[in-house]
C-alpha positions, 0 to 999 in steps of 0.5 A: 792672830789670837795672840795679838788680839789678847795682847791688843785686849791687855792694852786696851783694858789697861793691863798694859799701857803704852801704844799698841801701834808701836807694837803692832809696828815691830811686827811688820816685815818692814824695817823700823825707824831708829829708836830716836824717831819713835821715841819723839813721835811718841813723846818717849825716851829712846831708853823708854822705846826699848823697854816698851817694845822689849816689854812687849816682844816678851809678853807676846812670847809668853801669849804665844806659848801658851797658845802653842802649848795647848796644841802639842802633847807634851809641853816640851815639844812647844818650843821646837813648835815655835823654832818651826814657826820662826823658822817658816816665817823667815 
């Protein structure tokens, strides 16, 4: 949760631009419209959707790792804590 509110923070402190629904939106377990709707329900290239929401998949791994690090001993043993938390969330 923390990592999604930093993320919401950057986008609403004007660190980031773009929608933070949209972002929001490829989190949730249900299946994502075609690139090509969202990008003309946001006024949005489909090549500008993909780089937005690639954008944003890749700071939120880096918020979350960091999250995940002050939380092991060793700071390898963050990814395999992040393959276990994919891993239960499927």
């Amino acid at each position: 949760m923390r990592c999604f509110q930093q993320l919401r923070a950057e986008y609403e402190t004007g660190a980031r631009s773009g929608p933070f629904e949209l972002v929001l939106s490829m989190f949730r377990m249900e299946e994502m419209p075609p690139y090509t709707d969202i990008a003309k329900d946001y006024g949005m290239t489909v090549p500008q959707v993909k780089s937005f929401l690639h954008r944003a998949r890749d700071r939120f791994r880096k918020i979350l790792l960091t999250e995940v690090q002050v939380t092991v001993s060793e700071p390898g043993e963050a990814d395999s804590e992040i393959e276990e938390l994919i891993r239960l969330l499927k």
